[in-house]
MARRONU-554299 format. One record per residue: residue number from 0; x, y, z of N, C-alpha, C in turn. Coordinates in steps of 0.02 Angstrom, whole numbers, plus 50000, padded with zeros to 5 digits. Example, Ala and Ser with C-alpha at 12.3 -4.5 7.8 and 13.67 -1.06 7.14 Angstrom:
REM residues 2
<0 <50660 49716 50390> <50615 49775 50390> <50660 49835 50390>>
<1 <50642 49888 50354> <50684 49947 50357> <50645 50002 50394>>
//
This chain:
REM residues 222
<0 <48293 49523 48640> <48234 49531 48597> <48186 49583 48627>>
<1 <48167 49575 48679> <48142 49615 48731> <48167 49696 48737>>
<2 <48219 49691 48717> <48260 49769 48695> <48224 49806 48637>>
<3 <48227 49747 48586> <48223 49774 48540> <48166 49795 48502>>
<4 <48099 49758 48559> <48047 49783 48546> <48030 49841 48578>>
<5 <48074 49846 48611> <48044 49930 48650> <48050 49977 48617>>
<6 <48135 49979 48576> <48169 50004 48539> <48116 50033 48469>>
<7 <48103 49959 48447> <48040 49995 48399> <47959 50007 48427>>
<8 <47949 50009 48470> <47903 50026 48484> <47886 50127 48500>>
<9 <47961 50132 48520> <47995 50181 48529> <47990 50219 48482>>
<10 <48016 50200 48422> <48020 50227 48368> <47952 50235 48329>>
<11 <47914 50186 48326> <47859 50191 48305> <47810 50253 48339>>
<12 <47802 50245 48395> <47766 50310 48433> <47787 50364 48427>>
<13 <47869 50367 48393> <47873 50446 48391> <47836 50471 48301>>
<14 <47860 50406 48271> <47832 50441 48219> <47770 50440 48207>>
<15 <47738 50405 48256> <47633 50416 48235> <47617 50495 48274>>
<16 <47672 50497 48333> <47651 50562 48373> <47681 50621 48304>>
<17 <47730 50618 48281> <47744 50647 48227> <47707 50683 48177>>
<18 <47648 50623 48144> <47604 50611 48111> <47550 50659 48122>>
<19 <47542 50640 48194> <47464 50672 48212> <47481 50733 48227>>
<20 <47555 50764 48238> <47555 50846 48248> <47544 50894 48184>>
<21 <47571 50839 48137> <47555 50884 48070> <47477 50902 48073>>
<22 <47434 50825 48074> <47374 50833 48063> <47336 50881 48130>>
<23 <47351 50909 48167> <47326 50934 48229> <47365 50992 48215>>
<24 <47403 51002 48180> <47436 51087 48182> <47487 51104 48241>>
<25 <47484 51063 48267> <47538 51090 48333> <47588 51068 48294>>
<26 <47637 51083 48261> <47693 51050 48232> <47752 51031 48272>>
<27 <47775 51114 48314> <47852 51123 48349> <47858 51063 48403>>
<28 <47793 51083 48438> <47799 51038 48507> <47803 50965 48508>>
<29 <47760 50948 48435> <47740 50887 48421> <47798 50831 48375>>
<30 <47829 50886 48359> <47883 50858 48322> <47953 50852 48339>>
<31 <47985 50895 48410> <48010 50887 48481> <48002 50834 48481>>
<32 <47934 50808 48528> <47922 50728 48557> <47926 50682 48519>>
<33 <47936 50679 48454> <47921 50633 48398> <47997 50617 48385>>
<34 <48035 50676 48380> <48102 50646 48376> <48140 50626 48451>>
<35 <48122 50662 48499> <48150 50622 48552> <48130 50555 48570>>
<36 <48090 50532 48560> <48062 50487 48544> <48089 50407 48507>>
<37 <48095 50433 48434> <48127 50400 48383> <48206 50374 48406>>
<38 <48218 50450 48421> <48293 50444 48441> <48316 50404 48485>>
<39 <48260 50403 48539> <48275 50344 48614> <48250 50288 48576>>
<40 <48203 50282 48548> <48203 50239 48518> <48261 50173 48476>>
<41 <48295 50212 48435> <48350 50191 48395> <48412 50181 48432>>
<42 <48429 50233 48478> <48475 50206 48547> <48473 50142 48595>>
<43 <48405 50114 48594> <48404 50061 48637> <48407 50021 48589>>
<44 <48389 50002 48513> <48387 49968 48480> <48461 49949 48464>>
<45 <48507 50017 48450> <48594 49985 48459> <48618 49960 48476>>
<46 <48589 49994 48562> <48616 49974 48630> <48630 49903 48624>>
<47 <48589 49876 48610> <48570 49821 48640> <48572 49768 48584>>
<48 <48569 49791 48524> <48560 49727 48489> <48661 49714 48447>>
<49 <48664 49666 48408> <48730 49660 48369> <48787 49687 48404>>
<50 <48821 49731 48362> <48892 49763 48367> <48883 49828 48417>>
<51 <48812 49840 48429> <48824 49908 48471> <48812 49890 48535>>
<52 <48799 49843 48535> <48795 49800 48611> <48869 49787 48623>>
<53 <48894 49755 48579> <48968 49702 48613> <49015 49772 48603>>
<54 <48998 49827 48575> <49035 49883 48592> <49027 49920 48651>>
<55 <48975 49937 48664> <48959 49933 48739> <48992 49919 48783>>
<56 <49004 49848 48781> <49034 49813 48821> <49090 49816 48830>>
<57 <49133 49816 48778> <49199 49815 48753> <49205 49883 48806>>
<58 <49187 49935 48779> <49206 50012 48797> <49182 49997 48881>>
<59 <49140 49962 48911> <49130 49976 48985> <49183 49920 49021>>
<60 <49219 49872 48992> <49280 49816 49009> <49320 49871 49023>>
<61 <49338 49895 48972> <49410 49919 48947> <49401 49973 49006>>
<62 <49372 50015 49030> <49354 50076 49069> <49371 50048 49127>>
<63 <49319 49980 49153> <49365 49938 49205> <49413 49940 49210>>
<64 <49424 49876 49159> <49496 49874 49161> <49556 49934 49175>>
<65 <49551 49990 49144> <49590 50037 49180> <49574 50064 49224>>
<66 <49524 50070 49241> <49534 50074 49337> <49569 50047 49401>>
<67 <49555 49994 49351> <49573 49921 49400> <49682 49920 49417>>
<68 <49699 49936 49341> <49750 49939 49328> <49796 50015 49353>>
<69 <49749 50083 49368> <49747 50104 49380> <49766 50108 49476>>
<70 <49704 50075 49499> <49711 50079 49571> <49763 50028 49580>>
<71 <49810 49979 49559> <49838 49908 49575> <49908 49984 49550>>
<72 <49914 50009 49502> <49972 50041 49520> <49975 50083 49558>>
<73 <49924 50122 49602> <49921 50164 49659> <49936 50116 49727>>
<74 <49912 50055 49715> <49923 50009 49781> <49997 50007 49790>>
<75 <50046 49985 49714> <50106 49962 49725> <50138 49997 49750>>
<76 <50144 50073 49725> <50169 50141 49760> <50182 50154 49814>>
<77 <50102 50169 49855> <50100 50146 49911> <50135 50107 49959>>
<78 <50131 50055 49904> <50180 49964 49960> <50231 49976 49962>>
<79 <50259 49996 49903> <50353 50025 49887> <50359 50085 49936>>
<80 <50320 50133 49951> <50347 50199 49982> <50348 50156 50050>>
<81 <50291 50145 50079> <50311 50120 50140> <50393 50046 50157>>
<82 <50380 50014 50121> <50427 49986 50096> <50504 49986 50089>>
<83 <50516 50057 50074> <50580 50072 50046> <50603 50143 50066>>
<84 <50662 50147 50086> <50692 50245 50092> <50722 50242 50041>>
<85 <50711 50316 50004> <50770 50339 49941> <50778 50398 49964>>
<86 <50816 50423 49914> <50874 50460 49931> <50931 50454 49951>>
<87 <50942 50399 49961> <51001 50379 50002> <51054 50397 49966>>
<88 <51104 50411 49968> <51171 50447 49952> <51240 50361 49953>>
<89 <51272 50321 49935> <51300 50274 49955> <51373 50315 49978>>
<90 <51414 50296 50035> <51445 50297 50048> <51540 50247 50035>>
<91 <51495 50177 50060> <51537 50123 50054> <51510 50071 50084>>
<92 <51538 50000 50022> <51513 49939 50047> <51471 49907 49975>>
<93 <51493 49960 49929> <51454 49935 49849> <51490 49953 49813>>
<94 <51483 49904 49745> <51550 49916 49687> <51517 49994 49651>>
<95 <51479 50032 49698> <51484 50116 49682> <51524 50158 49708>>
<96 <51500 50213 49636> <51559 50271 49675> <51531 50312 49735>>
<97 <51556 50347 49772> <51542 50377 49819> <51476 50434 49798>>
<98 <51452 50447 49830> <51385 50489 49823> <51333 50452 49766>>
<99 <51329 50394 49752> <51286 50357 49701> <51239 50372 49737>>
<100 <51166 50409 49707> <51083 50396 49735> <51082 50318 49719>>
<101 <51043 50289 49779> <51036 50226 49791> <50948 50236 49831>>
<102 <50919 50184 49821> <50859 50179 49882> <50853 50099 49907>>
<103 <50834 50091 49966> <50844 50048 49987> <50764 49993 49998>>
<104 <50756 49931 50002> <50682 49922 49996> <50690 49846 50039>>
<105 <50624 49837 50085> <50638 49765 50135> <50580 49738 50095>>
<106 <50630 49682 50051> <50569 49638 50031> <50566 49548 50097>>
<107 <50533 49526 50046> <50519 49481 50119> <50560 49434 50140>>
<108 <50601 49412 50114> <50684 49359 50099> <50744 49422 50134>>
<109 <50723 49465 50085> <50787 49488 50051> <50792 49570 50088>>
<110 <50860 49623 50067> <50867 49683 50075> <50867 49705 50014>>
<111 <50841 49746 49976> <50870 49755 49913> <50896 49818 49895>>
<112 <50938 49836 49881> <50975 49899 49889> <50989 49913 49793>>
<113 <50945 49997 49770> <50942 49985 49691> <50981 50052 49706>>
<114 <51050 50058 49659> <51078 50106 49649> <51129 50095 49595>>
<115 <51142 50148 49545> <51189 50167 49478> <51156 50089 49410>>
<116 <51113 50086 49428> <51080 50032 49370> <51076 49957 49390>>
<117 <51095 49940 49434> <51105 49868 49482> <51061 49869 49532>>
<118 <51052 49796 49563> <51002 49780 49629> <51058 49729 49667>>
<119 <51054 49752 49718> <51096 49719 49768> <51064 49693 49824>>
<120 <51075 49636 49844> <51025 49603 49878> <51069 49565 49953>>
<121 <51066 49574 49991> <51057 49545 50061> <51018 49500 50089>>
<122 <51027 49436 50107> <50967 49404 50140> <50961 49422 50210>>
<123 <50891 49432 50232> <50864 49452 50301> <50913 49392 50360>>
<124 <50917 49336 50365> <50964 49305 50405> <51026 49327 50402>>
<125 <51065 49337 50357> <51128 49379 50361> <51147 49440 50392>>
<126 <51084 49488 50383> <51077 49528 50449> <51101 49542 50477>>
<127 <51150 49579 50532> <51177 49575 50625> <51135 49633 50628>>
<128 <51141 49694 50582> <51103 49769 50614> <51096 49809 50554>>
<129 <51049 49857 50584> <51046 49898 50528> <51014 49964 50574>>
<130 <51046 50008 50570> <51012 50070 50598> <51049 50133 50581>>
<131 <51040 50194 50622> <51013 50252 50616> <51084 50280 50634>>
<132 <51147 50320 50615> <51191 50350 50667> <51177 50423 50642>>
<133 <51228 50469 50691> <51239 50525 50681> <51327 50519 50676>>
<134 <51345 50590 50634> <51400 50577 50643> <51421 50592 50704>>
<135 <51398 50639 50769> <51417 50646 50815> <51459 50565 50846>>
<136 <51381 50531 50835> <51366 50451 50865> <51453 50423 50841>>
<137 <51469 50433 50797> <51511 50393 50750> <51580 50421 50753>>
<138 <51568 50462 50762> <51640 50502 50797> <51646 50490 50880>>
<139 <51593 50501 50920> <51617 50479 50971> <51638 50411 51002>>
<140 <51612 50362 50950> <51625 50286 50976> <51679 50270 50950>>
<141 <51710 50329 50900> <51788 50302 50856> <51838 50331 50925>>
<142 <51812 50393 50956> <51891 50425 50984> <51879 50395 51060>>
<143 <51812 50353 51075> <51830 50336 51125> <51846 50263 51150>>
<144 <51846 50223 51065> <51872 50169 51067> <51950 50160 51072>>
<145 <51973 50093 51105> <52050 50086 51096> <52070 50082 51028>>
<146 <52126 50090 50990> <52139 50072 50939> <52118 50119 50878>>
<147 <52108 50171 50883> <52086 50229 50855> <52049 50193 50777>>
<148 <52087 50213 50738> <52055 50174 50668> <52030 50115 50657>>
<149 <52055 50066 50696> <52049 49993 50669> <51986 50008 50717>>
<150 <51988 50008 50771> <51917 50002 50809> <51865 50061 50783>>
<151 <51880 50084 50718> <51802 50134 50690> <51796 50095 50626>>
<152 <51844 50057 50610> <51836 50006 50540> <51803 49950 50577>>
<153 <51808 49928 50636> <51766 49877 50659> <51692 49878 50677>>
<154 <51683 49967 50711> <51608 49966 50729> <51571 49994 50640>>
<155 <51606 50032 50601> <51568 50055 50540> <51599 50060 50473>>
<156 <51631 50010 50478> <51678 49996 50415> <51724 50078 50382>>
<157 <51726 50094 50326> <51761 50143 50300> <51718 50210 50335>>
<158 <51677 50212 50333> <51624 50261 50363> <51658 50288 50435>>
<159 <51658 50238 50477> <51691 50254 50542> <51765 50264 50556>>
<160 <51795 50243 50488> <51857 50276 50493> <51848 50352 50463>>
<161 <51823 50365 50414> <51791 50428 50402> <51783 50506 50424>>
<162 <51727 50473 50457> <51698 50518 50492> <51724 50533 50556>>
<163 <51764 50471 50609> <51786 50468 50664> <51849 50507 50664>>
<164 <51889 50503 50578> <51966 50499 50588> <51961 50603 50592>>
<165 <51903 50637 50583> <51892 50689 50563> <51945 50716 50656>>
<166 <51998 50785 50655> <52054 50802 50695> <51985 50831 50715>>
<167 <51938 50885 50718> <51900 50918 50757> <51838 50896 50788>>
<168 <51843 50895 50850> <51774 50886 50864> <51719 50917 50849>>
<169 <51659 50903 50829> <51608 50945 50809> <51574 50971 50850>>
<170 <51555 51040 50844> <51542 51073 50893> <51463 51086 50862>>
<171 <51431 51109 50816> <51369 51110 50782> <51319 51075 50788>>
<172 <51266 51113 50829> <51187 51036 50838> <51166 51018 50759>>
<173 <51215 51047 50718> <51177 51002 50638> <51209 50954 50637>>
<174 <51163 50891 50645> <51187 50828 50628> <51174 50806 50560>>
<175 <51215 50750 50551> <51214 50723 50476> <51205 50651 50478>>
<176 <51153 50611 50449> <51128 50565 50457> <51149 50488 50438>>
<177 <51192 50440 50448> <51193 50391 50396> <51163 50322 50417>>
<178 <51138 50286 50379> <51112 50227 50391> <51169 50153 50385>>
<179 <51162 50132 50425> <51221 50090 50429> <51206 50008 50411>>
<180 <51234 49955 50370> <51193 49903 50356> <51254 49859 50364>>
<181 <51240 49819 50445> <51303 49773 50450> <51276 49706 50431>>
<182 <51334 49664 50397> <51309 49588 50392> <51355 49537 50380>>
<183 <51328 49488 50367> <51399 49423 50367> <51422 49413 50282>>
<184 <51464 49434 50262> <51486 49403 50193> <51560 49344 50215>>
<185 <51549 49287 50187> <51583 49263 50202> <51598 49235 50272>>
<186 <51594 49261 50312> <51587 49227 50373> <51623 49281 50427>>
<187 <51612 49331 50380> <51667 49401 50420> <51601 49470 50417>>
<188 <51610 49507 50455> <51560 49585 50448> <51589 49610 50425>>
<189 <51533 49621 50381> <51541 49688 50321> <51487 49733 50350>>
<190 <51499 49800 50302> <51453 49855 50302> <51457 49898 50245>>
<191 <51391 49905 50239> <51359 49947 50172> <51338 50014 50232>>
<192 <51357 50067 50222> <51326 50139 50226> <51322 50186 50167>>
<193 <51268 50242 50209> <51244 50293 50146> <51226 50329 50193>>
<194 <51222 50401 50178> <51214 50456 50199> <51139 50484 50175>>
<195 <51101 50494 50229> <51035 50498 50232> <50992 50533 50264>>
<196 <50969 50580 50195> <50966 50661 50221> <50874 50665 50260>>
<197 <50842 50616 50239> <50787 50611 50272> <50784 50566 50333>>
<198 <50772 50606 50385> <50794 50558 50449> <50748 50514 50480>>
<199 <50675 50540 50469> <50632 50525 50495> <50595 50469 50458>>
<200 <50603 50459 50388> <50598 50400 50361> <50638 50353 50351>>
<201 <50710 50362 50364> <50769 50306 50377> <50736 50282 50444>>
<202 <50729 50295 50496> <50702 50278 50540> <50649 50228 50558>>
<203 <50593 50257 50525> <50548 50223 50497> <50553 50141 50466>>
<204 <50607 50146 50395> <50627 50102 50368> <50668 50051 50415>>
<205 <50719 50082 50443> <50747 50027 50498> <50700 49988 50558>>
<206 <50638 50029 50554> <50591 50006 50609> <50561 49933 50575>>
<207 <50569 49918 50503> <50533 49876 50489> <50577 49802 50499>>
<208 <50639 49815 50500> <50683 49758 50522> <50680 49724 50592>>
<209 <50641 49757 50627> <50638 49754 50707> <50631 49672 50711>>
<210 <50637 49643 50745> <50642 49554 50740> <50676 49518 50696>>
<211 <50693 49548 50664> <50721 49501 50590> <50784 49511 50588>>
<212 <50840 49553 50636> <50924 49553 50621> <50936 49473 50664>>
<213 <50986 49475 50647> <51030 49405 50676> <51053 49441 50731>>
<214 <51014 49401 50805> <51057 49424 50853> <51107 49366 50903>>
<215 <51119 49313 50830> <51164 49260 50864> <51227 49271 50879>>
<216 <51262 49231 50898> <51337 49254 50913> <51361 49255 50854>>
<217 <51408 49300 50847> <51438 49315 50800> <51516 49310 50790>>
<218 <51550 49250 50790> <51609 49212 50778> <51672 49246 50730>>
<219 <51716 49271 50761> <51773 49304 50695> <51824 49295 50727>>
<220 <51868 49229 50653> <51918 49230 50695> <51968 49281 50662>>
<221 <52019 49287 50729> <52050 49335 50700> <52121 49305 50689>>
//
C-alpha cells in the first residue's frame, strides 16, 4: 500500500508541476520533470502492486534459477574432469572393438568405464591395480620374463602379449602410453587396457585410486 502511495503521489506531482509550467511559461523544462515524474511514478505503482509485482518476481526467480542451474552444471564438469580421463583409446578386456574412444571415471563404489554406448563398471574392492605403463615398460617385463607369452598374458593380459610379442626392440625415446586396469572376475585376474595419449592426466587419474586397490593376497589356482 505504501508503494502505491508513492506511486501516486508521484504521479500526481508530475502533473501539478506540469500544470504550473504551462501557467509560468517555462513549458520544455517543466514538462521534462512532469513526465519523468509521472513516469516514475506509474513504474512504482506496477512494480509493486497486482500482476506487475508477481511478474517481477517471476522474472527475478527464473534469472536465479538459471544461475543457480547454471553454476551446479559448471560444478559437475568440474567434478567429472577431475574425476575422469578420456580419450582413452580401448585396447582389450571389453566386449569392444579395438580402438573404441572410451573415458574412464572413479566414482565412489565403483570404476566406471563409458565407451561405444555402454557403462562398465568395476567395484573399487575388486581392484589389485591400476596404473600407468610404457610400452618400453611392457616389452621389457615380457622378454625378460620366463615363459615368453604366457608370462606377458599374466603381467598385462592381451596387451602384454602385444606389445611384448613385438621381434624388435625399440630403440625411440617416443613412448606410447597405456593404462592398465587389473582385477578379480570370478576369482581369476583379468585386465581391461587402453592406450592413452594424455599422460599426464592418466596419471593423475590413477593417483586417485591410491589406497583403495586390493593389496590382499591374491589366490589362483592353477
Amino acid at each position: 500500500m505504501g508503494w502505491n502511495i508513492l506511486g501516486g503521489f508521484l504521479v500526481f506531482a508530475g502533473a501539478a508541476m506540469g500544470i504550473a509550467s504551462f501557467q509560468s511559461g517555462d513549458v520544455v523544462e517543466g514538462v521534462i520533470v512532469a513526465v519523468v515524474l509521472a513516469a516514475l511514478g506509474v513504474f512504482v505503482i506496477y512494480r509493486h502492486t497486482g500482476n506487475g509485482w508477481v511478474k517481477a518476481q517471476e522474472k527475478k526467480e527464473k534469472a536465479e534459477a538459471a544461475k543457480r542451474e547454471k553454476e551446479e552444471k559448471k560444478r559437475m564438469a568440474a567434478e567429472r574432469e577431475r574425476i575422469s580421463v578420456s580419450g582413452l583409446s580401448h585396447i582389450d578386456g571389453l566386449p569392444l572393438a579395438q580402438g573404441t574412444p572410451c573415458t574412464a571415471l572413479r566414482k565412489e563404489e565403483m570404476l566406471e568405464i563409458e565407451g561405444g554406448g555402454a557403462v562398465f563398471r568395476v567395484e573399487l574392492n575388486r581392484l589389485t591395480d591400476i596404473s600407468v605403463k610404457t610400452d618400453v615398460e611392457i616389452q621389457h617385463a615380457y622378454t625378460s620374463s620366463a615363459g615368453g607369452a604366457v608370462a606377458g598374458a599374466m603381467l598385462f593380459g592381451a596387451l602384454g602379449a602385444m606389445i611384448g610379442g613385438r621381434t624388435k626392440k625399440k630403440e625411440s625415446r617416443t613412448f606410447e602410453y597405456y593404462l592398465i586396469i587389473t582385477y578379480l572376475k570370478d576369482g581369476e585376474v583379468s585386465y581391461i587396457s587402453f592406450r592413452a595419449p594424455d599422460y599426464r592426466r592418466t596419471e593423475r587419474f590413477v593417483a586417485l585410486f591410491q589406497g583403495n586397490q586390493n593389496k590382499g593376497e591374491t589366490i589362483v589356482d592353477l
